[in-house]
C-alpha positions in Angstrom: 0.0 0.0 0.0 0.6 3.8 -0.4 1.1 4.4 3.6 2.8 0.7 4.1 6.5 1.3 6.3 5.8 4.9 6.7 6.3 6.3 10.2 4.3 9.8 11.1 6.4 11.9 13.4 5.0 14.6 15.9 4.1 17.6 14.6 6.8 19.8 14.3 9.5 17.1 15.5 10.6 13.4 15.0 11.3 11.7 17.7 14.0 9.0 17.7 15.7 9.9 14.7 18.8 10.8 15.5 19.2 13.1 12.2 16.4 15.4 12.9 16.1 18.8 13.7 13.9 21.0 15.5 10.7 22.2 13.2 9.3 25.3 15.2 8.9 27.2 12.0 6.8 24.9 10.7 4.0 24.9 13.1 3.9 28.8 13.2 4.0 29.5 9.3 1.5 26.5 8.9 -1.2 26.3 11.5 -2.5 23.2 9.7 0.5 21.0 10.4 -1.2 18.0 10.2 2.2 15.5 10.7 5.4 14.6 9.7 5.8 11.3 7.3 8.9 9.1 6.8 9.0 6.2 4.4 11.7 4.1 3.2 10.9 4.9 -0.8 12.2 8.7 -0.3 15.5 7.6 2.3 16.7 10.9 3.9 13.7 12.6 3.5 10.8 14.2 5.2 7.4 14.9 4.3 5.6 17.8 6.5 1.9 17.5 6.0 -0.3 20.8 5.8 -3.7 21.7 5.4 -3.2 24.8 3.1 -5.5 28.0 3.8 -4.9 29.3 0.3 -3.8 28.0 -3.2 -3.7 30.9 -5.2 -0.6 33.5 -4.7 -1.0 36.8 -5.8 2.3 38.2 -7.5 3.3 41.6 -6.7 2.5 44.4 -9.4 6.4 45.7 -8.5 7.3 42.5 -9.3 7.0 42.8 -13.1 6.3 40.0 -13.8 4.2 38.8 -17.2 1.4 37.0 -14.6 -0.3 37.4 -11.8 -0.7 34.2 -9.9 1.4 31.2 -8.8 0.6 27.8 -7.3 3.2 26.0 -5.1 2.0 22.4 -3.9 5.1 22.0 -2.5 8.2 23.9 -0.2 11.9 22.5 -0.6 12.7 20.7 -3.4 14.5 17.4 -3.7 16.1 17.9 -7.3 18.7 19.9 -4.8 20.6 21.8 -7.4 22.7 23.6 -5.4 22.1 27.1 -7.0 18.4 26.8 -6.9 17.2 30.5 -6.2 14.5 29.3 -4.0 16.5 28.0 -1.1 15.5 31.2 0.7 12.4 30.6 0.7 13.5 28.1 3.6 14.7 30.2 5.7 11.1 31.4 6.5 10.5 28.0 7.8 13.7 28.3 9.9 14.6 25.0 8.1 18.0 25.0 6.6 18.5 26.6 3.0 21.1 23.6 2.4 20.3 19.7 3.0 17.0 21.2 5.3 15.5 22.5 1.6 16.6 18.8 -0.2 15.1 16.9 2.5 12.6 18.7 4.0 9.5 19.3 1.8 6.6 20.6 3.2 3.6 19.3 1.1 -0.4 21.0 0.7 -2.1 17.8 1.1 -5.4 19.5 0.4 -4.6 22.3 -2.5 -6.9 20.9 -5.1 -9.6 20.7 -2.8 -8.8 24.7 -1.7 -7.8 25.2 -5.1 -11.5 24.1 -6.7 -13.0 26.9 -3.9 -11.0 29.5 -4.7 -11.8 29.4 -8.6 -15.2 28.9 -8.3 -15.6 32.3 -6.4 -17.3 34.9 -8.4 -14.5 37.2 -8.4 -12.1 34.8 -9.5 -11.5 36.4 -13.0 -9.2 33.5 -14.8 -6.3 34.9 -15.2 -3.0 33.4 -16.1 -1.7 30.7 -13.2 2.3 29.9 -13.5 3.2 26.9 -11.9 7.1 25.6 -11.3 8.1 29.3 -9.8 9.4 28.4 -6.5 9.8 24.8 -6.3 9.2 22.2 -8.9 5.8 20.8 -9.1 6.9 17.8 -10.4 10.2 16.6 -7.8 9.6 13.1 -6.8 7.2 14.1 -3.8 4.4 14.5 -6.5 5.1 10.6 -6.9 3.9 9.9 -3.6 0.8 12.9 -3.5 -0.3 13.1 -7.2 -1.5 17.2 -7.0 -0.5 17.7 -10.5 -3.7 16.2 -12.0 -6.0 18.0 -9.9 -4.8 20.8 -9.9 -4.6 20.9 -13.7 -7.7 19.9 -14.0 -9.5 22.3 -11.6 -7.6 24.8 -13.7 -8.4 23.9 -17.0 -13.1 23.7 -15.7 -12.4 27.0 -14.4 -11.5 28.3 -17.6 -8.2 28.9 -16.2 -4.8 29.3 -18.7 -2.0 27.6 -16.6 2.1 27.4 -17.5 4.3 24.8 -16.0 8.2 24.8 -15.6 9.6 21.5 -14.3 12.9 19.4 -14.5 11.0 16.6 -13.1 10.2 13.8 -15.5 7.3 12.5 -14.7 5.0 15.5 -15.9 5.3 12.9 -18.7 2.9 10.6 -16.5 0.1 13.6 -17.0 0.2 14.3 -20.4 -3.6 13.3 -20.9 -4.5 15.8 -18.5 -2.3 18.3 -19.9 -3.9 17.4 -23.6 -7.5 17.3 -22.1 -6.5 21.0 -20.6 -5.3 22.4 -23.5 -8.2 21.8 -25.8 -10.1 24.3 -23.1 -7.3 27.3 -22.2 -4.2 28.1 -23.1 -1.1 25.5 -21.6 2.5 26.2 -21.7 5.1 23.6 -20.9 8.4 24.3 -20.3 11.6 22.2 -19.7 14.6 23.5 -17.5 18.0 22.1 -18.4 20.7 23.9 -16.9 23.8 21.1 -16.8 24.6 19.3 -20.1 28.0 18.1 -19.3 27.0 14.4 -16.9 30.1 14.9 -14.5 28.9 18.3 -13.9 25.1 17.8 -13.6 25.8 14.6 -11.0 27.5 17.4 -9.1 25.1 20.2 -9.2 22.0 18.9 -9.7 22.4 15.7 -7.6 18.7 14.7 -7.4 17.3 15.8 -10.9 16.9 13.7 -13.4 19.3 13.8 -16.6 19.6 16.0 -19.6 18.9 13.2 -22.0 15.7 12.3 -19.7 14.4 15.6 -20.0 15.1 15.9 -23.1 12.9 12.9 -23.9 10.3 14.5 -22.0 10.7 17.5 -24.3 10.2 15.1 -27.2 7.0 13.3 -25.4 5.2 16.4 -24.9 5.6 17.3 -28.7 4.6 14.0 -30.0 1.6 14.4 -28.0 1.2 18.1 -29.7 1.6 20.0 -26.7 3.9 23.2 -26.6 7.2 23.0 -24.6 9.7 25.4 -24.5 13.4 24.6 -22.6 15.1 26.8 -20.3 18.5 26.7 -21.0 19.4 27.8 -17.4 20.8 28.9 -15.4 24.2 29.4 -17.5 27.1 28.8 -15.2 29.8 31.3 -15.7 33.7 29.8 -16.9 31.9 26.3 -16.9 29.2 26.5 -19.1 29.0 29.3 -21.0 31.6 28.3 -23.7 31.0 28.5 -27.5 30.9 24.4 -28.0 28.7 24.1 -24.3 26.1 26.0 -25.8 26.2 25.5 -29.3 25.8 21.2 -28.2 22.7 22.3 -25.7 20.8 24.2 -28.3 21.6 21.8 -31.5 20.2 18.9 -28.7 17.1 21.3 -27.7 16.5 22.0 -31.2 16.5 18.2 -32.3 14.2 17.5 -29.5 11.2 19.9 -31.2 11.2 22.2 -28.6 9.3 25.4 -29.9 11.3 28.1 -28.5 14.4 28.3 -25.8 14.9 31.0 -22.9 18.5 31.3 -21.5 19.2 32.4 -18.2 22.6 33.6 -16.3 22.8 31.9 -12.8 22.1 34.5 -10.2 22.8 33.6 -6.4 20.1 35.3 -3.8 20.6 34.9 -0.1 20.0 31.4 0.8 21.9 29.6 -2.3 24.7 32.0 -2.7 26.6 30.7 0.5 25.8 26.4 -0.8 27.1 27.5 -4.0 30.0 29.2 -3.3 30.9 26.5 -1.0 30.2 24.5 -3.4 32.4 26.3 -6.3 35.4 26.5 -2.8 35.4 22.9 -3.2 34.8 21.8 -6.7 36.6 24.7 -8.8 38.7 26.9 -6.3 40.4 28.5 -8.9 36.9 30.3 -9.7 36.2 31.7 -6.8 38.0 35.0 -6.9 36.4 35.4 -10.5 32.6 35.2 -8.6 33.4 37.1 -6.1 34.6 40.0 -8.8 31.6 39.0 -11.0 28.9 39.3 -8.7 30.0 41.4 -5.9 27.5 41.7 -3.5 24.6 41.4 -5.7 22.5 38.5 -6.3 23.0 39.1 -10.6 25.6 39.2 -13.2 26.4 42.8 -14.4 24.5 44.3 -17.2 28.1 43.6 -19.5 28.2 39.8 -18.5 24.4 39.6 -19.6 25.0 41.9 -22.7 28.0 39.3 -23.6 26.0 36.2 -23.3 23.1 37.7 -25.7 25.7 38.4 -27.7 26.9 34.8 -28.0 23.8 33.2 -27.7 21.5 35.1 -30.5 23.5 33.8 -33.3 23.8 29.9 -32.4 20.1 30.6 -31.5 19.4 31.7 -35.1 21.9 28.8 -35.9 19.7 26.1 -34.6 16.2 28.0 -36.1 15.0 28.7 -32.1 14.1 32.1 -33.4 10.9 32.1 -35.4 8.7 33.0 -32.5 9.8 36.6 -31.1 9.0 37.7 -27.6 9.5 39.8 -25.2 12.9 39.6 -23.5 14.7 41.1 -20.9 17.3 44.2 -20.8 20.6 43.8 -23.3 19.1 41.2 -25.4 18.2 41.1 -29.2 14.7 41.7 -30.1 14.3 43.6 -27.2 10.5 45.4 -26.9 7.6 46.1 -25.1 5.2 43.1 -26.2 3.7 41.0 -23.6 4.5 37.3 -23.6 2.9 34.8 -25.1 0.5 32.5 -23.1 3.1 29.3 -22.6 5.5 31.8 -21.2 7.3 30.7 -18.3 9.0 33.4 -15.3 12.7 32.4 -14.3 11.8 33.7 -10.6 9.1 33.6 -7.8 8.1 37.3 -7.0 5.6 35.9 -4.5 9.0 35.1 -2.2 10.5 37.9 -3.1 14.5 38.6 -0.9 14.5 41.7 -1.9 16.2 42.3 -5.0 14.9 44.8 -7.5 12.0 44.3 -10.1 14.4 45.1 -13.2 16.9 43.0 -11.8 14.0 40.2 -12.2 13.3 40.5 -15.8 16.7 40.8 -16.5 16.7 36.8 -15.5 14.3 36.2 -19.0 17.3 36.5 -21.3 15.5 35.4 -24.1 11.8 33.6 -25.1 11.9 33.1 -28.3 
């Protein structure tokens, strides 16, 4: 069964295991703690139980964003990519923004249920719903709780368009709910693939699943006639923003059918800045003085570092024929302009846990949709 070898924990601890720490945050941000679940088919890792009050997040007008509300079913995010810009978001939890964010996922047990109420309110006026902002919707948790379908689904009666970012393979398991969607609003899939290089993706991404297994994804969603863009991101600086890196990823992402590509310099907020860096101290010493000069204090590459990359990428973009559907795209990029993007668009940040950096700095991260 399901709930066979599971142990539940008290809420906001687990007693007897040795590994565990304190959850006081938990129990404060989430009033409807309902328990704690351990099970030996996700080793290592925690599931924190909540009855959600709300589904819906409204996005910040400051924020700049191209939409105006997220979904989250989950918090933490066992892919662990150790320069995931969420790990932050943690913090909030007073879980830690390192192994406490891999391990620790805090799970809306009843979103679709709160989800279905708070669409079917009059003044619900079925806007645009991004999902994939903060934490991926489709990490290996969603194995276990099966949100996805639901939520889709209550999205899609409601006469609700919906977007979905993910490096998690199994969205693959929901593409006839994503095709039964999409013949009543808009869908856009997207497909993040930061780390082409194996060695390097084992080390950064430890808990994702491969390039070439998201890259089948990519091809599964077209064969079943559904959009899907691929976020070529984030682009590591000195390791893999080379000429022959990128030229590889896009000839791959091409080949796949993807219908358009967005690339994306890594940016290190509070909260995955310090696991990265320690990180990059370990792996690649002889970098770290580069960062350092590179991003300062900040949480972004400088304006020249991003006006560099456009300028490498927009020819092996035209290269690989990514560029027939033009969009809007952040500062010091070709094909720069004011239009609004397209319904499938996808955001590269999660303005609803904002850290404070500033709203341009945030649309600088969409380097290019096209």
């Amino acid at each position: 069964m399901r709930w066979d070898a599971q142990r539940l924990d008290e809420v906001g601890t687990a007693p007897g295991d040795p590994g565990a720490v304190p959850l006081p945050g938990l129990d404060r941000a989430f009033p409807g703690l309902v328990r704690t679940v351990t099970t030996p088919e996700f080793a290592g890792m925690r599931f924190h139980e909540v009855a959600a009050r709300s589904a819906l997040n409204a996005v910040p007008a400051a924020s700049r964003m191209p939409f105006r509300w997220t979904i989250n079913p989950y918090r933490g995010c066992s892919h662990a990519c150790v320069y995931c810009y969420a790990r932050g978001t943690h913090s909030y939890l007073e879980l830690d923004t390192g192994q406490g964010f891999d391990r620790e996922i805090v799970v809306k047990v009843n979103l679709v249920d709160v989800l279905r109420a708070e669409l079917a309110r009059p003044s619900w006026g079925r806007e645009h719903v991004a999902l994939g902002t903060n934490t991926d919707p489709y990490q290996r948790a969603e194995g276990r709780y099966r949100l996805m379908p639901g939520v889709i689904d209550a999205l899609a009666r409601s006469g609700t368009p919906l977007s979905v970012l993910t490096k998690g393979t199994l969205m693959r398991r929901d593409i006839p709910v994503l095709r039964n969607a999409a013949r009543d609003v808009p869908v856009g899939l997207g497909v993040s693939i930061a780390i082409w290089d194996d060695d390097l993706h084992r080390s950064l991404e430890p808990g994702a699943p491969s390039p070439r297994a998201r890259l089948d994804l990519v091809r599964a969603l077209r064969d079943a006639d559904l959009p899907c863009g691929v976020f070529l991101a984030p682009v590591v600086p000195w390791l893999t923003d080379g000429v022959e890196h990128l030229d590889a990823a896009l000839a791959d992402v091409a080949a796949a059918g993807a219908t358009g590509v967005t690339v994306l310099p890594l940016h290190l907020r509070p909260g995955a800045r310090e696991w990265f860096m320690e990180w990059l101290a370990r792996e690649h010493p002889r970098l770290v003085p580069r960062y350092r000069r590179l991003y300062g204090r900040g949480s972004y590459v400088p304006e020249h570092y991003r006006r560099w990359l456009a300028d490498r990428i927009a020819p092996l973009i035209r290269r690989h024929g990514l560029d027939r559907t033009p969009a809007r795209t952040g500062r010091g990029v070709p094909g720069d302009d004011e239009g609004e993007y397209p319904a499938g668009s996808m955001p590269g940040s999660d303005p609803d846990h904002g850290v404070g950096d500033r709203g341009g700095d945030r649309q600088a991260e969409q380097l290019s949709l096209l």
